[in-house]
DOMISE-439434 format. One record per residue (C-alpha): chain; residue number from 1; residue in three letters; x, y, z. Coordinates in pm, 1 decimal. Layout:
N
 cadena num residuo        u        v        w
      A NUM     ALA        X        Y        Z
...
***
This chain:
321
 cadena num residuo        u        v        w
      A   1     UNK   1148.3   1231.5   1862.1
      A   2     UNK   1466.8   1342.7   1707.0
      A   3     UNK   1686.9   1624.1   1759.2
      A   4     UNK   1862.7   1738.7   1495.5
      A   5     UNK   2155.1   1935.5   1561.3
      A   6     UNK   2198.5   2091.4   1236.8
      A   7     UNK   1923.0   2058.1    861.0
      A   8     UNK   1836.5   1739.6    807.7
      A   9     UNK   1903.3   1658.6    462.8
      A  10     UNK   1612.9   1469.3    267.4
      A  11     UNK   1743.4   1397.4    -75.7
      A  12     UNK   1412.6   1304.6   -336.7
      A  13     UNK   1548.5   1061.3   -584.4
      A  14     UNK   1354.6   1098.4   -928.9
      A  15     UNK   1363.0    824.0  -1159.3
      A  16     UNK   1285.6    790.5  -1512.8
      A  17     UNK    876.6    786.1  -1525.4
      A  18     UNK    858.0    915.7  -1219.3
      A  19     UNK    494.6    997.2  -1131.6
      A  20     UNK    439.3   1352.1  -1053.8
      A  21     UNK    223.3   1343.8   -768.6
      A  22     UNK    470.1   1119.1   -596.9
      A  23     UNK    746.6   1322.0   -659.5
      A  24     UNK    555.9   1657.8   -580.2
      A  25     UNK    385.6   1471.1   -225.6
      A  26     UNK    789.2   1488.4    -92.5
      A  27     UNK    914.5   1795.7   -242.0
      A  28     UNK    621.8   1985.6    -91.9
      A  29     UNK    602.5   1864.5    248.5
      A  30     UNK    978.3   1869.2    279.6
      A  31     UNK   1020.2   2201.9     95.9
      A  32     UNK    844.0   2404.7    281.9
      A  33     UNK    997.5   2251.9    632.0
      A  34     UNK   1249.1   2521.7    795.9
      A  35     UNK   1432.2   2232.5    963.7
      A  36     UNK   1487.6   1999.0    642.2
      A  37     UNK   1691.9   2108.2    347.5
      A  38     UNK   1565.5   1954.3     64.2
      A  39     UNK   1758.2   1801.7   -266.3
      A  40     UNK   1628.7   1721.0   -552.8
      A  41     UNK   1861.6   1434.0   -764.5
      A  42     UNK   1849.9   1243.9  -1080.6
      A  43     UNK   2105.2    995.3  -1237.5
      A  44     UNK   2286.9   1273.2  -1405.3
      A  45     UNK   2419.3   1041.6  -1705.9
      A  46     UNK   2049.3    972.5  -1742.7
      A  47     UNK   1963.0   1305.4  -1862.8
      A  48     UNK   1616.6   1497.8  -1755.0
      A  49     UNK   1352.8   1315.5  -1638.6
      A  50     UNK   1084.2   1372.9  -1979.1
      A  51     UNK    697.3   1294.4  -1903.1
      A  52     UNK    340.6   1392.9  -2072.6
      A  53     UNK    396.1   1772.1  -2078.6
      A  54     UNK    671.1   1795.8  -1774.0
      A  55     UNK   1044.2   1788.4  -1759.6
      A  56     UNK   1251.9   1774.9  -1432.3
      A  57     UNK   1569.1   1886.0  -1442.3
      A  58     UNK   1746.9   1859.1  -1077.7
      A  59     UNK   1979.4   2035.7   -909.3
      A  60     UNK   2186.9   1749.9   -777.8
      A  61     UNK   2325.0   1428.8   -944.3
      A  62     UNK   2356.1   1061.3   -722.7
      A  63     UNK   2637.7   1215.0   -521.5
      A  64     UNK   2334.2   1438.7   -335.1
      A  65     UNK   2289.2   1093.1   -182.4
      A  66     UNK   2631.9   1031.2    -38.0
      A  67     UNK   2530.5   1321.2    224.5
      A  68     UNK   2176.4   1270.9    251.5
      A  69     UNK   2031.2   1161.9    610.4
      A  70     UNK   1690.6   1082.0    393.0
      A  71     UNK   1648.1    969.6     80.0
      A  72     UNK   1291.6    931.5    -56.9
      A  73     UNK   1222.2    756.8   -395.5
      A  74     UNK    858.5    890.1   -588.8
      A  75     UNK    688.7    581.4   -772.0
      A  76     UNK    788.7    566.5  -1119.1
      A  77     UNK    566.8    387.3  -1424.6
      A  78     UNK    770.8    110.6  -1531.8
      A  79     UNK    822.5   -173.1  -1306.5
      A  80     UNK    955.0   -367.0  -1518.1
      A  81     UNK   1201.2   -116.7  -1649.1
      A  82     UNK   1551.0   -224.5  -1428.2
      A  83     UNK   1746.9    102.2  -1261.9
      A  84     UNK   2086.5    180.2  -1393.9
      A  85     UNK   2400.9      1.6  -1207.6
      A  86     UNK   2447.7    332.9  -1071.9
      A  87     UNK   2144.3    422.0   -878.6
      A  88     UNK   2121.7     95.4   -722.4
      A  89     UNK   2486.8    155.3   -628.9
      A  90     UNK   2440.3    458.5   -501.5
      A  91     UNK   2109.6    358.0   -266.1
      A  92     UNK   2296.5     92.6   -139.4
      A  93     UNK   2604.4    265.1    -26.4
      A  94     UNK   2379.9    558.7    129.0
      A  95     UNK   2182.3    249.7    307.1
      A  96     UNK   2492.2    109.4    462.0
      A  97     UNK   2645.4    431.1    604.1
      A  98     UNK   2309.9    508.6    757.3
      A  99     UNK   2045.5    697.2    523.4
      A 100     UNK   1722.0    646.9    570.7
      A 101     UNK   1575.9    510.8    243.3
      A 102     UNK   1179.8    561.5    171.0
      A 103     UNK    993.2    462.7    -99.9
      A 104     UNK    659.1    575.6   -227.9
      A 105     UNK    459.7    366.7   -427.3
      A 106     UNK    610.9    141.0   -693.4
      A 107     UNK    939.3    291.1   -573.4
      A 108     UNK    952.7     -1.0   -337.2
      A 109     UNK   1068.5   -219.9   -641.5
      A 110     UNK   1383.7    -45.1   -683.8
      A 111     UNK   1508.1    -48.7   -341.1
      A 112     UNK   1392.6   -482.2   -379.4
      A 113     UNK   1628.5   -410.6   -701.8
      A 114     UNK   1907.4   -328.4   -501.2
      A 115     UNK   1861.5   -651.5   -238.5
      A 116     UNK   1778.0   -353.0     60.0
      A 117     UNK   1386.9   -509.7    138.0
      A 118     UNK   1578.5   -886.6    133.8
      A 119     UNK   1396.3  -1025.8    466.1
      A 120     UNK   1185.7   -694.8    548.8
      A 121     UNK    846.6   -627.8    539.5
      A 122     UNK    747.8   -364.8    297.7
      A 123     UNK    446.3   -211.2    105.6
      A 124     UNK    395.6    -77.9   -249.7
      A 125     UNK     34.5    -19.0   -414.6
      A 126     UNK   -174.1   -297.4   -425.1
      A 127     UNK   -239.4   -342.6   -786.6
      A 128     UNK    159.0   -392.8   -792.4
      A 129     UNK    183.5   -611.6   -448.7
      A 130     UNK    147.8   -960.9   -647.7
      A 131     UNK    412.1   -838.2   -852.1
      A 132     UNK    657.5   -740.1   -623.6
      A 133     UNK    603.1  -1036.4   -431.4
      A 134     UNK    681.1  -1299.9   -725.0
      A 135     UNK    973.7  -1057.9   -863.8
      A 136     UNK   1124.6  -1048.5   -520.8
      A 137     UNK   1038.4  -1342.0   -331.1
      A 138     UNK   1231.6  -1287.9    -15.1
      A 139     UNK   1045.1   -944.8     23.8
      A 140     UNK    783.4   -966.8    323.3
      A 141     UNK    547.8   -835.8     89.0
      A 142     UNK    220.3   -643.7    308.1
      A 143     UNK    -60.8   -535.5     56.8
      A 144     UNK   -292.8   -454.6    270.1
      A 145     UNK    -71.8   -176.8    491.4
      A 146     UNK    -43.9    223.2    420.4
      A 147     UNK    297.5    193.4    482.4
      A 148     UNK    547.4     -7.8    652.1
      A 149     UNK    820.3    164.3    897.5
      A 150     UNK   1087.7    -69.2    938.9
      A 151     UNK   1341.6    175.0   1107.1
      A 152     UNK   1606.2    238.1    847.8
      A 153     UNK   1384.4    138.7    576.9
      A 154     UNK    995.8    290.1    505.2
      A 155     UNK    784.2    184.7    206.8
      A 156     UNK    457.8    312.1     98.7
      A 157     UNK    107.8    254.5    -77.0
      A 158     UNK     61.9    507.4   -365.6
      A 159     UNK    -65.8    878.5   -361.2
      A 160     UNK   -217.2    954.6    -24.8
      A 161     UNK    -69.2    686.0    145.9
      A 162     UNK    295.7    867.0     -2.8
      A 163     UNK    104.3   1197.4    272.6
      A 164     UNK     60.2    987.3    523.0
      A 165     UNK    436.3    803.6    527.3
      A 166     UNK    575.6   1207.9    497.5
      A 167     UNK    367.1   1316.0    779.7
      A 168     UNK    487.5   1017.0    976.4
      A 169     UNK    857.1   1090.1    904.8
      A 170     UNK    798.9   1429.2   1049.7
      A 171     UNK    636.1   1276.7   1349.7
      A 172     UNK    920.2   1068.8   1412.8
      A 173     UNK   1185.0   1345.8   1364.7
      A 174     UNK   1014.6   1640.5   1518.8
      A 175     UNK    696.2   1534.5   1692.5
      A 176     UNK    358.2   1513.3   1684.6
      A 177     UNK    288.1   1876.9   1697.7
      A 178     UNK    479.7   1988.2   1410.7
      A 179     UNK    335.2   1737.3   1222.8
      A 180     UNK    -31.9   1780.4   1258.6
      A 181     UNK     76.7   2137.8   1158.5
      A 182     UNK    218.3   2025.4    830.8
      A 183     UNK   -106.4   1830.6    772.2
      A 184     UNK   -342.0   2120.4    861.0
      A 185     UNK   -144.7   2312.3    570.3
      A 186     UNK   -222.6   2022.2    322.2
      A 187     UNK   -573.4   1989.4    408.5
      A 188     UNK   -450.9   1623.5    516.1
      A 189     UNK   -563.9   1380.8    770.2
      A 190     UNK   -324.5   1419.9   1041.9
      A 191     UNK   -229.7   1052.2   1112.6
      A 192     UNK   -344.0    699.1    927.1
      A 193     UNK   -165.7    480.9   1102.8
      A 194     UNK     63.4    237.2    873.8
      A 195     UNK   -168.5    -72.6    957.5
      A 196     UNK   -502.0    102.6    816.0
      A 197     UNK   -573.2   -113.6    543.2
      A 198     UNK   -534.0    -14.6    160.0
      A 199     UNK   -857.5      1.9    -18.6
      A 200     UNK   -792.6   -280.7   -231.7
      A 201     UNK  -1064.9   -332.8   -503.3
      A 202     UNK  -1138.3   -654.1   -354.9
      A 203     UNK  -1013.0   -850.4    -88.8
      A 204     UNK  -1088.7  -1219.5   -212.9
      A 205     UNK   -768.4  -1313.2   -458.3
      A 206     UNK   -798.8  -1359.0   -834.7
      A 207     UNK   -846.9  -1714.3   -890.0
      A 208     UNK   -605.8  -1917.0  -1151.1
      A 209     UNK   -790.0  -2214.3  -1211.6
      A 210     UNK  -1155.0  -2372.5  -1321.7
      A 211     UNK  -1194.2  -2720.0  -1160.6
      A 212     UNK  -1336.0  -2527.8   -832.5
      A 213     UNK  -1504.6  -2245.4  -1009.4
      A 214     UNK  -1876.3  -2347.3   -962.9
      A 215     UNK  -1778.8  -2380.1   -614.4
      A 216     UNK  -1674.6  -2069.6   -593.3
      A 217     UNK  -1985.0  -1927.6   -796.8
      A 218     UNK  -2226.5  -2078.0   -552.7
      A 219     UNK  -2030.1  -1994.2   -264.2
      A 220     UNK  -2059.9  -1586.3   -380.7
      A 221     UNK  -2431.5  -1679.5   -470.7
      A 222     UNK  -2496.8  -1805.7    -86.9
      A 223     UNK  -2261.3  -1623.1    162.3
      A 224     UNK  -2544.6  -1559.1    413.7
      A 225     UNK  -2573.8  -1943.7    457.4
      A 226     UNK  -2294.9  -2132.6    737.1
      A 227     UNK  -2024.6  -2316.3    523.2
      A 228     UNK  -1841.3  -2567.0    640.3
      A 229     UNK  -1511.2  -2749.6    495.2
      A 230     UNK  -1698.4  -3068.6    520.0
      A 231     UNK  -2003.5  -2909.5    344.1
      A 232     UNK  -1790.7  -2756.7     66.5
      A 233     UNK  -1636.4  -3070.4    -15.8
      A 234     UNK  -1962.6  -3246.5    -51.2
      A 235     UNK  -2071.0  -2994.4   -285.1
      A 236     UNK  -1769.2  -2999.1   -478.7
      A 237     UNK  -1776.3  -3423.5   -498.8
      A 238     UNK  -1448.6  -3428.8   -328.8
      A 239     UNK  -1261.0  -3545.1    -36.6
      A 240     UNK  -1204.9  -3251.5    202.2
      A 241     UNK   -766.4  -3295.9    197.4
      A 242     UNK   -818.2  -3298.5   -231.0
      A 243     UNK  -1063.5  -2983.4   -181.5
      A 244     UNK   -852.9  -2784.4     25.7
      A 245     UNK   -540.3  -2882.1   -160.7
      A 246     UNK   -726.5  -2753.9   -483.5
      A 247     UNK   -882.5  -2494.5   -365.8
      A 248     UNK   -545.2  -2353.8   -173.8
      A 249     UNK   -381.1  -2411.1   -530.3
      A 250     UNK   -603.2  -2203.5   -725.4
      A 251     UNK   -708.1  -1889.3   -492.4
      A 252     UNK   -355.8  -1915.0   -287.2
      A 253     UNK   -593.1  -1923.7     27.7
      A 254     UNK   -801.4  -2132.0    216.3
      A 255     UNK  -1213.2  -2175.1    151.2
      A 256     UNK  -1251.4  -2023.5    509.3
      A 257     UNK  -1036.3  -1750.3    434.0
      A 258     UNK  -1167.8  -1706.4     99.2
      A 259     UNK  -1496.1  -1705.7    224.4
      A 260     UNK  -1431.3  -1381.8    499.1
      A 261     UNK  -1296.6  -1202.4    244.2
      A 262     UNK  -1569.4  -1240.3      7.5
      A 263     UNK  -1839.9  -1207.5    285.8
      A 264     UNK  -1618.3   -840.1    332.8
      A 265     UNK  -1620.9   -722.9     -6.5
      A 266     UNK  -2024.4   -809.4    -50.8
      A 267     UNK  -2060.0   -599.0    247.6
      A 268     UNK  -1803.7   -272.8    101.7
      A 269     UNK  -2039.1   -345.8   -187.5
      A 270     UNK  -2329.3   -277.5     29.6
      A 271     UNK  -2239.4     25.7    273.7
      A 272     UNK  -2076.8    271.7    -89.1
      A 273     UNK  -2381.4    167.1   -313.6
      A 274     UNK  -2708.9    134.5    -40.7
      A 275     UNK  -2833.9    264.4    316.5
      A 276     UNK  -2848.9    -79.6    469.7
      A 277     UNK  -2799.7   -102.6    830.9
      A 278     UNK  -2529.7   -273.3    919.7
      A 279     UNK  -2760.9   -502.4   1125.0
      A 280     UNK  -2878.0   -644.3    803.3
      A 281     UNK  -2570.0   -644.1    621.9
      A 282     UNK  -2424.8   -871.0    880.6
      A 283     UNK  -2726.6  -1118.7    813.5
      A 284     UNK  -2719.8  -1043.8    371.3
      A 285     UNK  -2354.5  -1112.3    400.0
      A 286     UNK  -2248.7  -1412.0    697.5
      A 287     UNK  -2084.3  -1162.9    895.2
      A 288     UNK  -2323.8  -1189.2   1180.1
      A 289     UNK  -2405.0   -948.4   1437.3
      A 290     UNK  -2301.9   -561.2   1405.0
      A 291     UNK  -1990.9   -646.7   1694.9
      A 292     UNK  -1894.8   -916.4   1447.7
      A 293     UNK  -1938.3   -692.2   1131.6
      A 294     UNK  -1760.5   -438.5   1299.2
      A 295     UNK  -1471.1   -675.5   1420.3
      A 296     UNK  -1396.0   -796.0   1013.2
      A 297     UNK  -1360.3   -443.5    907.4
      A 298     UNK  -1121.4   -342.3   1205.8
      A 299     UNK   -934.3   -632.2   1111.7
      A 300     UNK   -931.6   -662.0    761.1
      A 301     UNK   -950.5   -316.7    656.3
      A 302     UNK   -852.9    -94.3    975.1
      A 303     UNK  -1162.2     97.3   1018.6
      A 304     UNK  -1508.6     77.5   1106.9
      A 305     UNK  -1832.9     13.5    888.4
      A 306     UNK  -1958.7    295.3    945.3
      A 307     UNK  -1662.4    498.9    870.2
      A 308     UNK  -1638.6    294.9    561.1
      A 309     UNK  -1949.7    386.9    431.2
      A 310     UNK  -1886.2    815.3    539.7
      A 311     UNK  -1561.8    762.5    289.6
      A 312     UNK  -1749.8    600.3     -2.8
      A 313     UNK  -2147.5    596.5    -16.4
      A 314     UNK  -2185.4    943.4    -87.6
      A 315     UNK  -1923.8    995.5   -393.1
      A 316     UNK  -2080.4    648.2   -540.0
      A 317     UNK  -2423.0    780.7   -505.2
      A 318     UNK  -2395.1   1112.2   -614.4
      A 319     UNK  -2167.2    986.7   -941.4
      A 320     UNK  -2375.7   1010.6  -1229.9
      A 321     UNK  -2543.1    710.9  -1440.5
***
């Protein structure tokens, strides 16, 4: 835990688009925190920050970040839209005389901007994590992580996960304490750790090509049957090196691999849409027994099925239709 001597200054960075939640998540928390003094800042030349119905006009321009100790970054819409010469400037020089630099969200893709997540793992929300990762290919890019503390550098998932990184912070600087009273106040779960999985819509990737695709199709259509390399390469009239070179080009992944995570999402399907026991969802799925069920979701997803299915079954079977 930290002791700060005098306020710790945390210095919210709001970008054009920025998304509101985002940017409210660290202006709350921080706020309302007798120890921090909080800054809001903009790109002054920039002008406002305009969105649907909102308009944030901060108190501070990018020289709030030559004396911030924190400076946290809200998602912003456009990913593709590249920051001005003189915010990455300005993150950069804050970065190299010490700041700590946080990102929620999409905001990871600026700090990549800048070169600052160059050979560091970091997170952003996982509809953007392919994205990031071919934009910024010497990014360490984790999709399936809440958020990634790196020491001088944290990145986030989006929304929540933007609670959960703020909460930590607070850990870090003033214990555990003081944060689970923050979270109390927000109605929050006191701590998800970083490595709690996202919940991606499904863990199996996108595939980019056909040649394997009725392989794949009967694959989904039998995952409670035993697959093996050899036996998928029969099917698919190949040698197994051509099959797995194929296959590896066109998911990105392995059949094995492939396989678990498809066996997974079948079995998320399951526990938020039925009452299944988990016993039989290990045999409906390949999974095997409960322990082994239980072992793919700690590892894949960073919970339990059970817990799983206390987040999700009852708002998908309440929803209507």
């Amino acid at each position: 835990m930290k002791v700060f001597e005098s306020r710790h200054t945390v210095a919210v960075l709001v970008l054009p688009g920025v998304l509101p939640l985002e940017f409210g998540i660290a202006a709350q928390i921080f706020g309302m925190e007798p120890q921090y003094e909080l800054v809001v800042c903009t790109d002054d030349q920039a002008g406002p920050v305009v969105g649907p119905g909102y308009m944030i006009t901060a108190e501070s321009g990018l020289e709030a970040l030559t004396r911030a100790d924190t400076v946290i970054i809200p998602g912003y819409e456009d990913i593709d839209a590249r920051p001005s010469v003189q915010v990455i400037d300005a993150l950069r020089a804050a970065h190299a005389r010490g700041a700590r630099l946080v990102s929620i969200c999409t905001a990871a893709f600026v700090l990549a901007e800048a070169g600052l997540l160059d050979g560091r793992p970091a997170t952003t929300h996982w509809q953007n994590a392919d994205q990031l990762r071919r934009r910024f290919p010497k990014v360490d890019v984790q999709p399936d992580r809440l958020y990634v503390d790196d020491g001088d550098i944290l990145t986030s998932a989006g929304v929540t996960a933007g609670v959960d990184l703020c909460l930590h912070l607070i850990r870090v600087d003033k214990g555990a304490a003081a944060a689970n009273t923050r979270a109390r106040v927000l109605v929050a779960p006191p701590q998800r750790v970083g490595g709690q999985a996202q919940f991606i819509e499904q863990l199996r990737p996108e595939a980019v090509g056909e040649s394997l695709a009725p392989l794949r199709t009967w694959m989904l259509g039998n995952l409670e049957l035993s697959h093996t390399v050899d036996d998928l390469a029969r099917r698919a009239h190949m040698s197994r090196r051509t099959m797995l070179r194929r296959f590896r080009e066109e998911t990105g992944t392995s059949p094995i691999a492939w396989l678990v995570d498809a066996r997974i999402d079948k079995a998320r399907q399951l526990l938020e849409t039925t009452d299944t026991p988990v016993e039989q969802i290990g045999r409906l799925t390949g999974l095997g027994a409960p322990a082994s069920v239980r072992a793919a979701f700690h590892r894949h997803l960073g919970t339990s099925p059970q817990e799983y299915r206390a987040m999700f079954l009852h708002r998908t079977m309440a929803a209507p239709g």
